[in-house]
N, C-alpha and C positions, 0 to 999 in steps of 0.2 A: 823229615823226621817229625814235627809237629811243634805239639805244645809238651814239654817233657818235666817233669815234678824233679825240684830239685831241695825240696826241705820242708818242712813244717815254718806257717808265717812266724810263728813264738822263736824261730831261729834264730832271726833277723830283727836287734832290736833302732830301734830310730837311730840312726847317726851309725849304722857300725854296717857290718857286709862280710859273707860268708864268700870263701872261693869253693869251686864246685867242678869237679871233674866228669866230664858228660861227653857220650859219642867225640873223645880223641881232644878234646879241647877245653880247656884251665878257662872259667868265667868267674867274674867279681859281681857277686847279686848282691846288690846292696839296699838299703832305704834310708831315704833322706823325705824328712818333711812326710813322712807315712806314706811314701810311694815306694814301691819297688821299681829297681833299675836292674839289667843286666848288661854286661859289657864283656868283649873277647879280655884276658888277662893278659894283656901282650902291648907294651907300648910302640907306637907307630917310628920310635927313633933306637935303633939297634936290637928292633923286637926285645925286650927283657919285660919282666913280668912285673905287673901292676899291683900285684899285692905287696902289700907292707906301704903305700900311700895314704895321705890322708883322705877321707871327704871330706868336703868344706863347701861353701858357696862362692859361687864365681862372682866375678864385678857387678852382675846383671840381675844376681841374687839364683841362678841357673846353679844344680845339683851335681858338683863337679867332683872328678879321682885326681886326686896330684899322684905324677907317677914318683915314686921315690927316690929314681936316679936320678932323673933329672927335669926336678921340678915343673914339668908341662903340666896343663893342670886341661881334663879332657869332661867334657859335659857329656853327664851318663846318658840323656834322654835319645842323644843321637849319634855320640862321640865324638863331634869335631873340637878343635881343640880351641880352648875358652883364653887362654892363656902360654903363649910358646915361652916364655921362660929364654927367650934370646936364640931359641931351633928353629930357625926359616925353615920350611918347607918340608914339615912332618908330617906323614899320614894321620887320617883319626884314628882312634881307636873303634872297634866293630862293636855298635849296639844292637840286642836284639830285646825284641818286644818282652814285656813281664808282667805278668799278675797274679793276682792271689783269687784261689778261689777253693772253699773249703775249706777254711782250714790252713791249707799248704801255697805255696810261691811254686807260679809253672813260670818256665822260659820258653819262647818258640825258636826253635832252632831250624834250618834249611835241611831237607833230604840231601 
């Protein structure tokens, strides 16, 4: 699939994240610290969806989504989880690459 336009960068203001519906799959584009992040919307514990989470900073000062069920808190840049919140042995959450270019935030998504 490629690199796929998913909003205008003025969408997405510092500390906040748009969810984006794109080829079958719910993504959290967010930006912390003036980088864009993408990540699948789906947490790695009873799959349920990532939005309505804080972002915050993890312990390491790493650009994190606390899922809102149950407080796991997942590092956007790759997805593993920064913080399990007392869930031994949860999957990450799926990060995919992000940038801005012209203007607008692409994400690269897999064919």
């Amino acid at each position: 699939m490629g690199w796929t336009r998913i909003c205008a960068s003025a969408e997405i203001a510092n500390g906040e994240y748009v969810v984006a519906g794109v080829a079958g799959r719910s993504l959290v584009v967010a930006r912390v610290g003036g980088v864009v992040h993408a990540v699948e919307n789906v947490c790695g514990h009873q799959t349920r969806r990532m939005d309505g989470g804080a972002l915050r900073l993890g312990p390491a000062g790493e650009p994190c989504l606390e899922c809102p069920h149950h407080a796991m808190c997942f590092d956007l840049r790759d997805g593993h989880i920064v913080e399990d919140a007392g869930h031994q042995g949860m999957d990450p959450v799926r990060a995919f690459a992000a940038r801005e270019e012209a203007g607008a935030v692409f994400v690269e998504l897999p064919d």
